[in-house]
N, CA, C and O atoms as a MOPAC input file, in Angstrom:
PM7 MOZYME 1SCF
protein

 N     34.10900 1   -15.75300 1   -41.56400 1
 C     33.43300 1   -14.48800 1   -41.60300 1
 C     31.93900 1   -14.74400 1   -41.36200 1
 O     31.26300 1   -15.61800 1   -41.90400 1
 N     31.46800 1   -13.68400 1   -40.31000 1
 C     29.46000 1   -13.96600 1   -40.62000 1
 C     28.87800 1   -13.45500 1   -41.07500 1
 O     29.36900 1   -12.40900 1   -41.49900 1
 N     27.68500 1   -13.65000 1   -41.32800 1
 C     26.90600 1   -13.24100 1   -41.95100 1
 C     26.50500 1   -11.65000 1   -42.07800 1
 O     26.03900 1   -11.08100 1   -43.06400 1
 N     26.77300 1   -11.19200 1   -40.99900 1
 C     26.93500 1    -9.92700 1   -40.54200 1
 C     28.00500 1    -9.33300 1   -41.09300 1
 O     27.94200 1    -8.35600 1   -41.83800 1
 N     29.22800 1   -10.01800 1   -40.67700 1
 C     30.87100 1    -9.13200 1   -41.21100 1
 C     30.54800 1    -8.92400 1   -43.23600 1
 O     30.59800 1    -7.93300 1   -43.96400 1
 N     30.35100 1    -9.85100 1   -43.40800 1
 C     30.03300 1   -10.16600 1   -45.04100 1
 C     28.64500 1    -9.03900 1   -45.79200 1
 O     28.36900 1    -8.68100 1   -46.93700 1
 N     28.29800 1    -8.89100 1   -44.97800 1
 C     26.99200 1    -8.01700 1   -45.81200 1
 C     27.28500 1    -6.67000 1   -45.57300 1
 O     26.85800 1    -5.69700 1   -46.19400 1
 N     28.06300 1    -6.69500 1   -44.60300 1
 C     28.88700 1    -4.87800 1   -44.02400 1
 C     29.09600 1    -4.26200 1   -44.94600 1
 O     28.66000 1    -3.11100 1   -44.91800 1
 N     29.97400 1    -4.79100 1   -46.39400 1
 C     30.73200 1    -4.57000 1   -46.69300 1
 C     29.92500 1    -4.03600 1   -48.37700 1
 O     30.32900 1    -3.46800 1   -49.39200 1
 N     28.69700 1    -4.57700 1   -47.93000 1
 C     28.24700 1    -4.13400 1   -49.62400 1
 C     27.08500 1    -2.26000 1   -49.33200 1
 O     26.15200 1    -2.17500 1   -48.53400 1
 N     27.41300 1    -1.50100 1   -49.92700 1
 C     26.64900 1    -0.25300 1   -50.39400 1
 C     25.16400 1    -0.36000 1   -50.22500 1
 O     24.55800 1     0.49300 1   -49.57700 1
 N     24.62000 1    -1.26600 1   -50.72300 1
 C     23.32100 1    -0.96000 1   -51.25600 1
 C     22.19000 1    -2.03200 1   -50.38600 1
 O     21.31000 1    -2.66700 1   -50.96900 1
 N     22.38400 1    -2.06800 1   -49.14300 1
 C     21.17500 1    -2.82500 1   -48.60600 1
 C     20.10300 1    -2.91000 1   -48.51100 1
 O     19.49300 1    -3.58700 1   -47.68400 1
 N     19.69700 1    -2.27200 1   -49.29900 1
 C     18.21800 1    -2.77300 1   -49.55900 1
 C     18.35700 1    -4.02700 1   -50.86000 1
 O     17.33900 1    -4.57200 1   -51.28400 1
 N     19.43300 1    -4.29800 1   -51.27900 1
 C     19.18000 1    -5.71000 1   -52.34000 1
 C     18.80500 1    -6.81700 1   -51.44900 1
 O     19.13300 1    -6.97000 1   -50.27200 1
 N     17.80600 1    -7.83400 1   -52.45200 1
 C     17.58700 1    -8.87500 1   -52.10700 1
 C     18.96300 1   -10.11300 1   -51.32700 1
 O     19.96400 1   -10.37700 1   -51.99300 1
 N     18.83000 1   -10.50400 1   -50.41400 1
 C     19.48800 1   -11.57100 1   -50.35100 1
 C     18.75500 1   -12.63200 1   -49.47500 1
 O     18.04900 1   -12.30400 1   -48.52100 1
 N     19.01900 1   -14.24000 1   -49.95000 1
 C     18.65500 1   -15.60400 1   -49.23700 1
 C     19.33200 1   -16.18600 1   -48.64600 1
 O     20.44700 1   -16.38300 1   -49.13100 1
 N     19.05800 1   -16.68100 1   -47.48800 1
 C     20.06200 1   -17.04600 1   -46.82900 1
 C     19.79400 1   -18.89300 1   -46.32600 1
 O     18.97500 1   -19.12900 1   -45.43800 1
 N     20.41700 1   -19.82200 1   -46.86800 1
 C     20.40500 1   -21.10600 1   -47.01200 1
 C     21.00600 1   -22.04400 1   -45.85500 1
 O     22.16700 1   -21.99100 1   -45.45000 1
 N     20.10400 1   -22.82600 1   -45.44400 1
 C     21.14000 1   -24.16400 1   -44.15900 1
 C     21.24900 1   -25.14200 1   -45.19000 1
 O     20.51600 1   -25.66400 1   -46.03100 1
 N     22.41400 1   -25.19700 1   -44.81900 1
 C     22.74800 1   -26.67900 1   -45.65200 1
 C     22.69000 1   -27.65600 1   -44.57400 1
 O     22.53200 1   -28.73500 1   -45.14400 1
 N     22.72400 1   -27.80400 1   -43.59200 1
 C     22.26200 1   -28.94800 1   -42.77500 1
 C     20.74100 1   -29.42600 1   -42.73500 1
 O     20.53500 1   -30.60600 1   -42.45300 1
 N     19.71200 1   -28.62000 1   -42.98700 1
 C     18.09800 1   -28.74400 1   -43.08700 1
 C     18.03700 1   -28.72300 1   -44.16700 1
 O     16.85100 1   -28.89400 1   -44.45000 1
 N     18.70500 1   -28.59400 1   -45.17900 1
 C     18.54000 1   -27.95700 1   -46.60400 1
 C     17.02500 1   -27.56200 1   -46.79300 1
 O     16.07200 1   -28.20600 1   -47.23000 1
 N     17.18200 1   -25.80800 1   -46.13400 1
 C     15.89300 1   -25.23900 1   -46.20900 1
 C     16.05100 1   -23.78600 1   -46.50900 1
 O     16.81100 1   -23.51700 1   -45.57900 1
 N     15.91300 1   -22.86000 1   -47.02400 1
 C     15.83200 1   -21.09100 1   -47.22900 1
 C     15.52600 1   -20.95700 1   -45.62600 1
 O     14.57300 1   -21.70100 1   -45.39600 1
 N     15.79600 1   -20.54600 1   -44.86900 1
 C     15.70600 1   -19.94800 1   -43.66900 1
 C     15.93700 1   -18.49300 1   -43.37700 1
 O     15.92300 1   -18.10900 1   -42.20700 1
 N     16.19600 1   -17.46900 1   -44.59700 1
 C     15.34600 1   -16.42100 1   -44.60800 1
 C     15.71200 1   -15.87900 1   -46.14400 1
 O     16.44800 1   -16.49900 1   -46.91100 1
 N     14.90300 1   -14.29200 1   -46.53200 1
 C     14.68400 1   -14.00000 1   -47.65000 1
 C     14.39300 1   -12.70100 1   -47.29600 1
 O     13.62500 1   -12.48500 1   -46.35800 1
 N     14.98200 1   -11.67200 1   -48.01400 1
 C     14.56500 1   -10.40800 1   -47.70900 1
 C     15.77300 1    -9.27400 1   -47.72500 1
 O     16.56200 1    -9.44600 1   -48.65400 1
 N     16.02100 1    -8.29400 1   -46.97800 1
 C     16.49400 1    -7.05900 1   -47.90200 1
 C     18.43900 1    -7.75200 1   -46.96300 1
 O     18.72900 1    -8.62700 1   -46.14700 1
 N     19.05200 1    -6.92300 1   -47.58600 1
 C     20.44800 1    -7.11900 1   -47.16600 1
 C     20.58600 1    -6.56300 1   -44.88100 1
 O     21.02800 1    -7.04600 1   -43.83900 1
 N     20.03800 1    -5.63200 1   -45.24600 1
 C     19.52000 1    -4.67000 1   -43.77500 1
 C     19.01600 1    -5.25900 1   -42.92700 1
 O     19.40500 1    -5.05200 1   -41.77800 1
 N     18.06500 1    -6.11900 1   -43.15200 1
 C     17.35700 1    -6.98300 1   -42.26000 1
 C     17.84300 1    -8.22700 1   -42.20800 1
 O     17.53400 1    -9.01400 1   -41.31300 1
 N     18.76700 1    -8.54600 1   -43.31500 1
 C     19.49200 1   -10.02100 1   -43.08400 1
 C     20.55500 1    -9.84400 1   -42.19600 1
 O     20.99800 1   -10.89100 1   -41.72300 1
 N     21.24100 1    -8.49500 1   -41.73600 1
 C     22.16600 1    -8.22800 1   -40.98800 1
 C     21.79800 1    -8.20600 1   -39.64200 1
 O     22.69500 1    -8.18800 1   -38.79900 1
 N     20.66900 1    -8.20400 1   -39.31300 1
 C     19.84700 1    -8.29700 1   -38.53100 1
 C     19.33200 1    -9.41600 1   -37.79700 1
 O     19.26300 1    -9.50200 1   -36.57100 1
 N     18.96700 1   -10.28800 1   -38.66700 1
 C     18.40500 1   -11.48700 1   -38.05400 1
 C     18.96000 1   -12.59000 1   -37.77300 1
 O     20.11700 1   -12.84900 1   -38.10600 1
 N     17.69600 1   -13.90400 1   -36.69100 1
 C     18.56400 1   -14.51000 1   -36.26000 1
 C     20.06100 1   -15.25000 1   -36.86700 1
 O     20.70700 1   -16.04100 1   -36.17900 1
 N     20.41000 1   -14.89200 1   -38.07400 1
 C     21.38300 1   -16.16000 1   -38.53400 1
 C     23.04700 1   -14.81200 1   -38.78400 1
 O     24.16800 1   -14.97700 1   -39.26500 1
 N     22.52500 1   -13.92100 1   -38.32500 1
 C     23.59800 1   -12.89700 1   -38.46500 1
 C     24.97700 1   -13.22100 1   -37.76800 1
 O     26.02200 1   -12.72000 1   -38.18400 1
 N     24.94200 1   -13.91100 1   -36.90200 1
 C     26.39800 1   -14.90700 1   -36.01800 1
 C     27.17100 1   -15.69000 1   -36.62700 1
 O     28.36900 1   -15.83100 1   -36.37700 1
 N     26.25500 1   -16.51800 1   -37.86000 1
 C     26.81000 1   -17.70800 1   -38.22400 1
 C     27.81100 1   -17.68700 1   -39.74200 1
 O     27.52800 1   -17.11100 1   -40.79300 1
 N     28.96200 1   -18.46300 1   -39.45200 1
 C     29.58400 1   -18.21100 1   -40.47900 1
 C     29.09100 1   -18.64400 1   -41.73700 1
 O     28.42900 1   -19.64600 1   -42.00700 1
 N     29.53400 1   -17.69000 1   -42.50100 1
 C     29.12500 1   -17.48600 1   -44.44500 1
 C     29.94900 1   -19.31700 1   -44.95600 1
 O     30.99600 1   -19.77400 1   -44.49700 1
 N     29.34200 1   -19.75200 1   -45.63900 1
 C     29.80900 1   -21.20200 1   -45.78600 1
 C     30.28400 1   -20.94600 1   -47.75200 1
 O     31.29300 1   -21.24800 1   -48.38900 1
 N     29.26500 1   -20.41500 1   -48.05800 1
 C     29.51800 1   -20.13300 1   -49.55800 1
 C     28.49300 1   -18.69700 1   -50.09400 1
 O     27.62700 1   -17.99900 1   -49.56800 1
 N     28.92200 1   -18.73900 1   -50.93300 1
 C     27.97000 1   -17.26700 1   -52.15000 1
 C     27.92400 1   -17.21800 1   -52.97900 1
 O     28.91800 1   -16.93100 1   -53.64700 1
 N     26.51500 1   -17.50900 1   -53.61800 1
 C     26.04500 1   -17.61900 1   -54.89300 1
 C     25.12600 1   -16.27000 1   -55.43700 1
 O     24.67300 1   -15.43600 1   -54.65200 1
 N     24.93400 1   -16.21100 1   -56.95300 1
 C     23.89700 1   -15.11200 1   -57.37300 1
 C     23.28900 1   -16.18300 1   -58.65800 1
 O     23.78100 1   -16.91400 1   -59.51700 1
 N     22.05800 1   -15.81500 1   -58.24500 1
 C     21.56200 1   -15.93700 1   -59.18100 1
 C     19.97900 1   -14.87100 1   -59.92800 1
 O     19.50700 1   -14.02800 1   -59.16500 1
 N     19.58600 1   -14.96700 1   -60.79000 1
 C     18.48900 1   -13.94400 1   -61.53500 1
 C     17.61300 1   -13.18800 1   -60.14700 1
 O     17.02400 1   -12.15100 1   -60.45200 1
 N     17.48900 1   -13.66000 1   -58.59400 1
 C     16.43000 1   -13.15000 1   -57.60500 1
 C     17.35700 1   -12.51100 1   -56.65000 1
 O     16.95400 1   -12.03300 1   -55.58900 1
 N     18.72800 1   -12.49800 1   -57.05300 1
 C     19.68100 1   -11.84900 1   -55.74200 1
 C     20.72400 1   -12.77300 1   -55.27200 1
 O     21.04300 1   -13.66900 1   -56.05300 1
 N     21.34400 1   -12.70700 1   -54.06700 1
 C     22.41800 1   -13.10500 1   -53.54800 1
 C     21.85300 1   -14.33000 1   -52.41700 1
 O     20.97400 1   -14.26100 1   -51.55700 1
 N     22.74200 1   -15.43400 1   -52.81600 1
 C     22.29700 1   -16.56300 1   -51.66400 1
 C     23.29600 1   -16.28100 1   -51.10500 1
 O     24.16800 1   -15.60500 1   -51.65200 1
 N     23.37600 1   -16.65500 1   -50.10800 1
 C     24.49500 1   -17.18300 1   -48.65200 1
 C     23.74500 1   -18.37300 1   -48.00300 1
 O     22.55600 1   -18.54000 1   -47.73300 1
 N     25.15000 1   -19.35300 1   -47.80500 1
 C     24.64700 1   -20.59200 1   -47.59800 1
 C     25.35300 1   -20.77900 1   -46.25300 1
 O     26.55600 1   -20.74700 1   -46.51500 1
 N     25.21900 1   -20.92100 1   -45.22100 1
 C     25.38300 1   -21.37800 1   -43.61500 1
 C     24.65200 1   -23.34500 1   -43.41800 1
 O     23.87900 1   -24.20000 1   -43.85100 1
 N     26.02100 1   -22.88100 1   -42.10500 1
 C     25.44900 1   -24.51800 1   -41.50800 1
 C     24.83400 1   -24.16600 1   -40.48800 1
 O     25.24300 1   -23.13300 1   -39.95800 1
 N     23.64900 1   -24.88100 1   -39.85100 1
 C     23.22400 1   -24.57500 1   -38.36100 1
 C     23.64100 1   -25.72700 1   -37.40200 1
 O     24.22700 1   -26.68400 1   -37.91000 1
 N     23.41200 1   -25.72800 1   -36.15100 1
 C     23.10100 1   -26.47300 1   -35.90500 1
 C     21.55400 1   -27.66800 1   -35.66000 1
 O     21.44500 1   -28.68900 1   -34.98200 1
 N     20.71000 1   -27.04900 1   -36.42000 1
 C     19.51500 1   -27.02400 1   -35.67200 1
 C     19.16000 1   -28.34200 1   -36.65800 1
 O     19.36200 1   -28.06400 1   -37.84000 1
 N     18.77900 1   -29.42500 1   -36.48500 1
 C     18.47100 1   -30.75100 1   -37.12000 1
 C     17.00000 1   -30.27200 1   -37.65000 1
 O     16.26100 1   -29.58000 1   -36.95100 1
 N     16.67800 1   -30.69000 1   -38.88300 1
 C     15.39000 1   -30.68900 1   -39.41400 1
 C     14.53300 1   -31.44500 1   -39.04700 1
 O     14.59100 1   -32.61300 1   -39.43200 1
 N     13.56500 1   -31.05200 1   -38.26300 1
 C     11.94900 1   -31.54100 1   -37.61300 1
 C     10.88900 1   -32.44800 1   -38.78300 1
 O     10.15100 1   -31.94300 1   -39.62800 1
 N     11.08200 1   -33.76100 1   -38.53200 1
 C     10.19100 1   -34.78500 1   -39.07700 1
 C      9.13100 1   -35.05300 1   -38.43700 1
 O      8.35400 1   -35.90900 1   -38.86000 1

């Protein structure tokens, strides 16, 4: 499922959600449910889903290697 199909499905988009690479292990975005449906990572499949006290993580793989 992506990131897109998965956030369809909730009422209230304006909640917070983060959205996590576990390959860079980096936050690669932050912000309302609406605009996460939106942006670039909206293609990529949902890997896991967490909550914690600031909102909803979703954790994705990219491909994109982290820049040293």
């Amino acid at each position: 499922m992506t990131v897109y199909d998965f956030l369809y499905v909730f009422n209230d988009d304006m909640e917070v959600v983060r959205i996590y690479d576990t390959r860079t292990e980096e936050e690669v975005f932050a912000g309302t449910i609406r605009d996460a449906m939106y942006c670039d990572y909206e293609g990529y499949e949902v890997d896991g889903v967490d909550l914690d006290r600031d909102g909803m993580i979703i954790t994705i793989e990219t491909d994109e290697e982290a820049e040293e």
